[in-house]
C-alpha positions in Angstrom: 0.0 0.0 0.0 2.5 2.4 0.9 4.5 1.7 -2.4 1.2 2.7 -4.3 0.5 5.5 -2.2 4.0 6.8 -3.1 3.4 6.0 -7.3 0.1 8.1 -6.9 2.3 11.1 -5.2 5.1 10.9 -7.7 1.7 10.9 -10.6 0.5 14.2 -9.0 3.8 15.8 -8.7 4.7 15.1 -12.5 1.5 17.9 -13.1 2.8 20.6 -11.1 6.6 20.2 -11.6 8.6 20.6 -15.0 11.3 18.3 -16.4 14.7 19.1 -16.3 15.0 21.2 -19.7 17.4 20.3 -22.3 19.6 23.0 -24.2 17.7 22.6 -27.7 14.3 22.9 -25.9 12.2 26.1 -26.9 11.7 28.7 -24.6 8.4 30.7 -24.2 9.1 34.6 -24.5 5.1 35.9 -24.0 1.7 34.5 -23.4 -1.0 36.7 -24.8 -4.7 36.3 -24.9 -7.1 38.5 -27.4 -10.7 37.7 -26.6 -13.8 39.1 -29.3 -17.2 38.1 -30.5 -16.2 37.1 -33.4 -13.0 34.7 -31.9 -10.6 34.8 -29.4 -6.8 34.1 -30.0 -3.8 32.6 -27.5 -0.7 33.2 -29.1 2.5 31.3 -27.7 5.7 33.3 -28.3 8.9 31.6 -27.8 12.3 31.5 -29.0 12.3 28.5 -31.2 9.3 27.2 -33.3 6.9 24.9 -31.6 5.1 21.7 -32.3 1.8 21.5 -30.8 -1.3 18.6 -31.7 -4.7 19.5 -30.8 -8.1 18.0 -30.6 -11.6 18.9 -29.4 -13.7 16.8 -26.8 -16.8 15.1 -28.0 -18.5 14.9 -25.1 -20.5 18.2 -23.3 -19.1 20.8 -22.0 -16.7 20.4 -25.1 -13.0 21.2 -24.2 -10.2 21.9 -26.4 -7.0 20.3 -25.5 -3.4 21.2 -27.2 -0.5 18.8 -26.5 2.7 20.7 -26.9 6.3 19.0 -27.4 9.2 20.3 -25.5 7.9 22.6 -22.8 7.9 22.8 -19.4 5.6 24.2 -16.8 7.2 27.3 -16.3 5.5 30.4 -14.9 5.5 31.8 -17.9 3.4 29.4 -19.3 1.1 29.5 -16.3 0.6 33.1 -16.7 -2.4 31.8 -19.8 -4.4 30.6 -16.9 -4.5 34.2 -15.7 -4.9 36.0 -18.4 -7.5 34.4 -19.2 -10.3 36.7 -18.4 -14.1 35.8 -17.3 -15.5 37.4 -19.6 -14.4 36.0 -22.5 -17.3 34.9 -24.5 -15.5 31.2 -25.6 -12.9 30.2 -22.7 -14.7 29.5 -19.7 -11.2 28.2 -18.0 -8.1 26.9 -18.5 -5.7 23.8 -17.4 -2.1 23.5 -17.9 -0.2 20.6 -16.6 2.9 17.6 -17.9 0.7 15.4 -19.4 4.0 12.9 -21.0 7.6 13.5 -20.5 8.8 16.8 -22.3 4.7 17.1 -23.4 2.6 20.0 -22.0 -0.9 19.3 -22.3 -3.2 22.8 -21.9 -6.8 22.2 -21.4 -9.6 25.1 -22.1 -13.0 24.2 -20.8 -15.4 25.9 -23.6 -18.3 28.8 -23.1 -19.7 27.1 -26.7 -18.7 25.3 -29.5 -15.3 26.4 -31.8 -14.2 25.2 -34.6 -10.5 25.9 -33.8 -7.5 26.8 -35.8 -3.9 25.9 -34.8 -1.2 27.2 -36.9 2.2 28.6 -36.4 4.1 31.9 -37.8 7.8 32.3 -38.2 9.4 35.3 -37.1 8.3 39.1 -38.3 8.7 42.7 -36.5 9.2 42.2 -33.5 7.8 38.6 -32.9 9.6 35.6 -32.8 7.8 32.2 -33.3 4.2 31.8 -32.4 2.3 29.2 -32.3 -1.4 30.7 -32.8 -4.5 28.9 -31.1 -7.7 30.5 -32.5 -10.9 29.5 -31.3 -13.9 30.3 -33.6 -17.1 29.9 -32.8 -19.2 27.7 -34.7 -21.9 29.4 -36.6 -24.7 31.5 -34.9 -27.0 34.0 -36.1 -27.7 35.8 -32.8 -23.8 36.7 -32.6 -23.1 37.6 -36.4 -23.5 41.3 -37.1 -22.8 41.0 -40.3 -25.2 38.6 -41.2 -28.0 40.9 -39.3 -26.7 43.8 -41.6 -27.4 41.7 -44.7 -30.8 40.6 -43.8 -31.7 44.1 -42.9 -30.3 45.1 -46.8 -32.5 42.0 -48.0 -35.9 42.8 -46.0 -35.3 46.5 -47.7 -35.1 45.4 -51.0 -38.1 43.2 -51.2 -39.9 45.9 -49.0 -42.9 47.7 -51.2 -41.2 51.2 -52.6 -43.5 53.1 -50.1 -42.4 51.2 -47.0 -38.9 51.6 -48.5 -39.0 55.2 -48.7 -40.0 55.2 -44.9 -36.8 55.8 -42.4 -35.7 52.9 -40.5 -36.0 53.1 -36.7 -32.5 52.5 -35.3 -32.2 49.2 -33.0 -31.6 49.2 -29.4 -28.3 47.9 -30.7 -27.1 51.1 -32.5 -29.0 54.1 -30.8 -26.5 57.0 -30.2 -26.1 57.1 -26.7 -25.9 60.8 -27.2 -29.0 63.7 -28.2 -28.6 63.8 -32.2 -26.8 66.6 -34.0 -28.2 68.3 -36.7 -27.7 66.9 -40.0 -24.9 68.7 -42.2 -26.7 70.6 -45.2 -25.4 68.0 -48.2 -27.5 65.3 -46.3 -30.9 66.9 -46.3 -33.8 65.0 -45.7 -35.3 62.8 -48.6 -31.3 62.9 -50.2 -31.1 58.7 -49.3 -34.5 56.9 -50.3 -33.1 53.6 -49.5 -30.7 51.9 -46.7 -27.2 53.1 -47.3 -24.3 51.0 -45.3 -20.7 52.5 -44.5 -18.2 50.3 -43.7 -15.6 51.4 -41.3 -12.3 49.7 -40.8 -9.9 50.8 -38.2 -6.9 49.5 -39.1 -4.4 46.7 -37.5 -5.8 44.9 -34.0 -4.9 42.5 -31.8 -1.1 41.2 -32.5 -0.6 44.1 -34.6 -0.2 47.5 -32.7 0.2 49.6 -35.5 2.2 52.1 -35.3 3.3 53.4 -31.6 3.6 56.8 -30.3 6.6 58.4 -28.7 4.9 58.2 -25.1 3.6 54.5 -26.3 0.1 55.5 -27.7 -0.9 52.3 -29.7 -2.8 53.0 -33.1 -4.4 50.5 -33.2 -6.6 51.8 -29.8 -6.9 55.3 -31.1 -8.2 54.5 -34.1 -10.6 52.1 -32.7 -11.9 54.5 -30.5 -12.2 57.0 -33.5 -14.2 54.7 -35.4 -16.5 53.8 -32.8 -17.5 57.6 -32.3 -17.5 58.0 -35.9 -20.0 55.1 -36.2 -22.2 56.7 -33.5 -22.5 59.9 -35.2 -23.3 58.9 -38.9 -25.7 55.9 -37.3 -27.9 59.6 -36.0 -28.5 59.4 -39.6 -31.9 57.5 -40.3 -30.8 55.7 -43.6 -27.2 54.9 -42.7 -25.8 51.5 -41.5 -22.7 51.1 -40.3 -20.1 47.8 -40.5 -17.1 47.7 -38.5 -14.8 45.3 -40.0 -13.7 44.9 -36.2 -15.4 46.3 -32.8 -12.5 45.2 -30.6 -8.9 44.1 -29.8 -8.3 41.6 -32.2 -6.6 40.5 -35.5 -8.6 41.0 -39.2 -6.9 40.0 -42.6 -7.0 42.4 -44.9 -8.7 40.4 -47.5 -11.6 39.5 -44.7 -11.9 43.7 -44.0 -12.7 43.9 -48.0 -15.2 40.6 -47.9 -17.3 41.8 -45.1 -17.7 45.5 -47.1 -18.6 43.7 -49.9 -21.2 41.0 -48.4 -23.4 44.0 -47.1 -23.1 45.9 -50.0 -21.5 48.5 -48.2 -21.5 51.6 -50.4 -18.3 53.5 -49.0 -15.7 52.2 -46.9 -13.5 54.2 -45.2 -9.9 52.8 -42.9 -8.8 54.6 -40.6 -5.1 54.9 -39.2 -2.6 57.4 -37.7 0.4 57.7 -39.7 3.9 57.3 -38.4 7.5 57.9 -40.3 11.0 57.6 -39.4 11.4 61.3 -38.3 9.3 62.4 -35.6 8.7 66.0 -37.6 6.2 64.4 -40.3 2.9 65.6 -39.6 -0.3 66.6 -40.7 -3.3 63.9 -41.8 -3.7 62.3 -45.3 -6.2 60.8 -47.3 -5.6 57.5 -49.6 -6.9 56.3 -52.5 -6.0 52.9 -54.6 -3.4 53.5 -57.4 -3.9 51.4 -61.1 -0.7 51.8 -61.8 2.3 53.9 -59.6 2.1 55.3 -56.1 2.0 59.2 -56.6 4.8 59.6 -54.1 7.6 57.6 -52.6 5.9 58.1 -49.7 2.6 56.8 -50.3 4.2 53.7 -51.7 6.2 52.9 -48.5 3.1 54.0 -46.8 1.5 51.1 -48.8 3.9 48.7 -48.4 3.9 49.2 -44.4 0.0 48.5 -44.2 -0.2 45.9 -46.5 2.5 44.1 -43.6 -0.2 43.9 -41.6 -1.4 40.5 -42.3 2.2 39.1 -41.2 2.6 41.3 -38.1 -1.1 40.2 -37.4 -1.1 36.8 -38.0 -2.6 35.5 -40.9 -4.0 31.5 -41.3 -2.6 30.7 -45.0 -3.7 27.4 -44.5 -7.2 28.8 -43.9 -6.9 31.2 -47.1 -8.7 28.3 -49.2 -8.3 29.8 -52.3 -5.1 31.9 -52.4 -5.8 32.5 -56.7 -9.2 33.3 -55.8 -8.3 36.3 -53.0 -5.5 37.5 -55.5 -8.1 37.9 -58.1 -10.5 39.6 -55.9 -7.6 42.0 -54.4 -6.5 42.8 -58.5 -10.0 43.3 -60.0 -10.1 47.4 -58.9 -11.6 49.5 -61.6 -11.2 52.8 -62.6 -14.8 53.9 -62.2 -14.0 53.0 -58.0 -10.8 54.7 -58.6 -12.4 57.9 -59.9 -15.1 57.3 -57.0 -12.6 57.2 -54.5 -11.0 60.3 -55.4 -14.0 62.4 -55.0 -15.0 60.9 -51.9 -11.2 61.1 -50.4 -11.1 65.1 -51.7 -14.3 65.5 -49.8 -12.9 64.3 -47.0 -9.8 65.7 -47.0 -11.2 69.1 -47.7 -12.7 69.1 -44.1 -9.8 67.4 -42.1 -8.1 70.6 -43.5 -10.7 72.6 -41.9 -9.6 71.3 -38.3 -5.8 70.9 -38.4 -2.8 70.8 -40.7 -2.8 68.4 -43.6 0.3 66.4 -44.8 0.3 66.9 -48.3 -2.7 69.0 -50.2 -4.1 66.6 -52.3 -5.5 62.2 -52.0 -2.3 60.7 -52.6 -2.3 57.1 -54.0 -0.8 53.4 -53.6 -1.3 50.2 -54.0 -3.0 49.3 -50.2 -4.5 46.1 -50.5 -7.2 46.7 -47.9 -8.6 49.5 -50.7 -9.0 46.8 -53.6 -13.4 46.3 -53.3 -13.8 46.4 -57.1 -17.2 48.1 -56.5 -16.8 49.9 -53.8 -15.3 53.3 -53.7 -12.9 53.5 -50.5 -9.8 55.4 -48.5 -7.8 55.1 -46.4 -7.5 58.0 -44.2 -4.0 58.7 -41.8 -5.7 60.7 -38.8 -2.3 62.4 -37.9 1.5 61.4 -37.5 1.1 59.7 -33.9 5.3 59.6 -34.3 5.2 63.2 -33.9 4.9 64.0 -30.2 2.0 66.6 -30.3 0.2 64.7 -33.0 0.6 62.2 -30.3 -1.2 63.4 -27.8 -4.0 65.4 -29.6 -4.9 61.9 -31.1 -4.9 60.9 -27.1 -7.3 64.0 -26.3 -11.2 62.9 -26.5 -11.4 66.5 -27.4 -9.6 66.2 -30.6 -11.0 63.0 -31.5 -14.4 64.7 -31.8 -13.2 67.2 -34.0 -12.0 64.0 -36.4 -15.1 62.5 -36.0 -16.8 65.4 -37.2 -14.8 66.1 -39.9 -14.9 63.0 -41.5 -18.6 62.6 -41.3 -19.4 66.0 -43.0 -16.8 64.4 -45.8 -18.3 61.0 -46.0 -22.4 63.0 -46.3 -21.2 65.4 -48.6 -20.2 62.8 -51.0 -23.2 61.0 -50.1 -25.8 63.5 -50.5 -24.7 64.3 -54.6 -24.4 60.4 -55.3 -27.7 59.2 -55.4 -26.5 55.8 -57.3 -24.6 55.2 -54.4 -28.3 53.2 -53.3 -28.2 51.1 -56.3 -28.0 46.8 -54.7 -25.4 45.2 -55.0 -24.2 41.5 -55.0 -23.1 39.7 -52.0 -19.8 37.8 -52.1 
């Protein structure tokens, strides 16, 4: 008996207490957690590339269990369990512990079902390898936004052309919290007979900061919040929707930004950044459109080049990219009619960010920036300000200023809306 006693002892210790480690071993360098909605993400950061097997429970609650080779419990790994927050909407808990010799089994009892992805990314930026748990949740109409935003499109185009006519009473979802503003003059009442959505992207999220301020302002938090105001005030509009291609803290290709425009038939769409450059004395804010052909500066192009990284520094699933010829179509089949579009609605826009602050360069610049290629959908990309240049910095940190942005860029966006009336025309859903 005592002999057994001792076995079970020695069995509960080899949970709680690591193997020696041997010198080729990886070494974890961050544990990070981005919880959303739409997924939530545990990315493993170490110093050499991982190997990691993974399967999902079949009985209820389901539990997702990754078996990772060549780790030990270290606190560093234990640090998941903590940061793994209550209210995320998929990961009710987690459980780390040495399930074989030089094998680290992890454990996360499930809020619902996922269909998960596990994939790993070799080094970029500032990363080193990560091996990337993302936990999707299966299919569900009550949580998908978008999908409400399409049937809404669908019941107003089979509505009767009186009832379509009629303005839309905004959801509990998507009231302003605030008293509505007037309505700038370009948008007069009657100007939008049917449902007009806007999609807005603020760019980079979740393992991809964006850009970072001298005093460690993030960009992709200040654009986040921009767009969220920005959304509140055109949504005081009773014939505007607006998409968010994300609503929080986490990672969006830049292929699935474009797709979710497109599958609401979003009739502008607008990304919104804060610029940065090697010298802290850029400044002033910018508007984007796509280019056919050349950028129009050297600077738009590295400009270009530096957001369409974004997908690496982010994290993108190749292996999840089914159709890699497909997306490159879709990403090269910009015409010239959304060029010409996207002009317009970028001067429009520009013309009133230059009506509350100092503007980089006079004129819509334009590049090859993948996350502007919606063949039918006229779009820009706007830089809010230099948030490398100290006080562009912190007036992009002042709620004050913000507002200002916020108000600029809707007058833009109703402007161009109010004297395109074929801007309400349907269009197909990818």
């Amino acid at each position: 008996m005592r002999r057994r006693h001792l076995l079970l002892q020695i069995g509960a210790l080899s949970w709680s207490l690591p193997l020696l480690a041997r010198p080729d071993d990886p070494s974890l360098v961050a544990v990070r957690v981005w919880p959303a909605q739409a997924y939530t993400r545990v990315t493993l950061e170490s110093d050499k590339a991982l190997q990691a097997r993974h399967f999902v429970t079949a009985e209820a609650p389901e539990r997702l269990v990754v078996d990772i080779e060549g780790l030990d419990l270290s606190p560093r790994l234990k640090e998941l369990v903590a940061k793994t927050l209550p209210d995320d909407p998929n990961i009710a808990g987690v459980r780390i512990g040495q399930y074989q010799p030089r094998v680290v089994r992890i454990v996360f009892d499930l809020k619902r079902s996922i269909a998960p992805q596990v994939f790993t990314l070799k080094p970029v930026a500032a990363y080193q390898h990560r091996l990337v748990l993302d936990l999707y949740p299966k299919a569900s109409r009550d949580d998908d936004p978008l999908l409400a935003l399409i049937e809404e499109r669908e019941r107003e185009a089979n509505a009767p052309a009186s009832a379509a006519s009629a303005p839309a009473p905004a959801s509990a979802a998507t009231a302003p919290a605030t008293a509505p503003k007037p309505a700038p003059p370009p948008l007069a009442a009657g100007k939008l007979e049917r449902l007009i959505v806007v999609a807005l992207d603020p760019g980079h999220g979740g393992e991809d900061p964006g850009a970072i301020g001298p005093s460690g302002l993030r960009e992709k938090d200040v654009v986040l919040a921009v767009a969220r105001a920005l959304r509140e005030r055109l949504e005081q509009e009773p014939r505007l929707r607006v998409l968010m291609t994300r609503d929080g803290d986490y990672f969006v290709p830049l292929h699935e930004r474009v797709r979710k425009a497109r599958r609401v038939g979003a009739a502008l769409f607008v990304s919104i950044h804060a610029d940065a450059f090697l010298r802290p004395q850029a400044r002033g804010a910018s508007v984007f459109a796509l280019s056919d052909g050349a950028a129009t500066s050297a600077a738009a192009r590295w400009m270009a080049q530096r957001e369409n990284a974004a997908d690496a520094v982010g994290g993108l699933n190749t292996v999840a990219v089914k159709d890699s010829t497909v997306l490159r179509t879709l990403l090269d089949m910009s015409t010239t009619a959304q060029i010409k579009d996207s002009l317009k609605l970028g001067s429009d826009v520009l013309g009133q960010l230059g009506k509350i602050g100092r503007l980089h360069k006079p004129r819509v610049e334009q590049a090859g920036f993948a996350v502007l290629k919606a063949p039918d959908v006229p779009s820009i990309l706007v830089e809010t300000a230099f948030i490398s240049n100290p006080e562009e910095e912190q007036k992009l940190r002042d709620p004050a200023y913000q507002r200002q942005l916020v108000d600029a860029i809707a007058r833009g966006l109703l402007r161009y809306l109010g004297r395109r009336p074929a801007l309400r025309r349907e269009r197909s859903s990818t």
